[in-house]
Every structure is written in C-alpha cells, then in structure tokens.
N, C-alpha and C positions, 0 to 999 in steps of 0.2 A: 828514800822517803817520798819522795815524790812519784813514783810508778805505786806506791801505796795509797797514797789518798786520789791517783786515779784512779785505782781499781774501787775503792772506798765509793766514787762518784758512780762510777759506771752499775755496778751491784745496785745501787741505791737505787738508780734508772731503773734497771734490768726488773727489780723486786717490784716494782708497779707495773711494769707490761701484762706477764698470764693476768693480773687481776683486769684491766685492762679487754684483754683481749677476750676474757669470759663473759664481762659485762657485753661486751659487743655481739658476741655470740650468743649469748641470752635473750637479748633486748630487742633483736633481728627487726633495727633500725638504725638509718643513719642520722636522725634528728641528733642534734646536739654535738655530734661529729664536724672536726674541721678537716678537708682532703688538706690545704695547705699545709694544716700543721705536721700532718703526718708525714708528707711528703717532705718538707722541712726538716724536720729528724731523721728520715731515713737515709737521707742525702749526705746530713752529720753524722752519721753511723760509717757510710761510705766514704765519707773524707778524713775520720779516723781511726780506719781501717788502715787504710792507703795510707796515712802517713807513719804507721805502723811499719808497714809491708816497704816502704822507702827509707825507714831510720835503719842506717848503717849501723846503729851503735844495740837500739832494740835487737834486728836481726843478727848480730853477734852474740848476742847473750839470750836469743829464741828458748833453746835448752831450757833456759831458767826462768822466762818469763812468757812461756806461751800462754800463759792464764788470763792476761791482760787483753787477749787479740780474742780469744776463746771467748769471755765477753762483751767485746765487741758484735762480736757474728751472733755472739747467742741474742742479743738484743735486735740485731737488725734483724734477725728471724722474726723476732717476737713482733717489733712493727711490722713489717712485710704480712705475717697474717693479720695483725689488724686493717692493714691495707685491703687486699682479698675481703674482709670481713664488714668494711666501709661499702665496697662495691656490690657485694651479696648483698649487704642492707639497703641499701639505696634500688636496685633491683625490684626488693620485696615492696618499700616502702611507695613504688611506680606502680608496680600490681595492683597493693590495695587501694591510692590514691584511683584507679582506673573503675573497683569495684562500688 
C-alpha cells in the first residue's frame, strides 16, 4: 500500500510538470520563475532516486516495481527541462531588457 500511494504522490507531481514546462516555453520569460525552487525539487528528485537505487528491499523486488523509479526520472527530466527553460528565459528576458 504504501509503494501505491507513493507512486499516487509522484504521478500527481509528474501530471503538472509538461503543463509547467509549456507554459515556460511559451511565456520565453523568467519573471515569475523561482531558480531555488527548481533547484529544490530537482535535488528531491535526486535524493529519491538514490534512495530508490540504495533500498536493498526495493531493488530486490526492481522486476515488480520499476515503475516507481521510472517516475521518479520521468519527473526529474520534466524539471531538468524546466531548468534549461528558466535559463533560456532569463537569457531572452537580458536581451529585451538591453533593447
């Protein structure tokens, strides 16, 4: 029950990242964008990964439960381009503040 209502939490996350990451790609701004928070999350992405990747009891039962780490990673992707997508905006946003 419990590897269920993480997967329950992480989906939930995951289900708002593409919308997320379109608005940022659309918007080609970083007003309104926090780097910390991003960076905050991706780091939590990274550290429950890793304790993924170090549970002896997880990786015994991988076979059964890869879907859980699957995503994980599929989410730090999705931040990770938001990431990129901060830094592109911020970029653009130096451009026009120059023009």
């Amino acid at each position: 029950m419990a590897e269920l209502l993480e997967v329950v939490m992480i989906v939930s996350f995951g289900a708002s990242w593409p919308m997320n990451v379109i608005k940022s790609f659309r918007s080609r701004t970083a007003k309104g964008k926090s780097l910390a928070f991003l960076l905050l999350i991706f780091f939590g992405y990274i550290a429950g990964i890793t304790s993924k990747l170090i549970n002896q009891n997880y990786m015994a039962q991988f076979g059964e439960k890869w879907y859980v780490l699957f995503f994980y990673v599929l989410n730090l992707i999705m931040v990770g381009a938001d990431l990129i997508l901060y830094f592109r905006n911020r970029n653009i946003d130096k451009r026009e503040a120059q023009i």
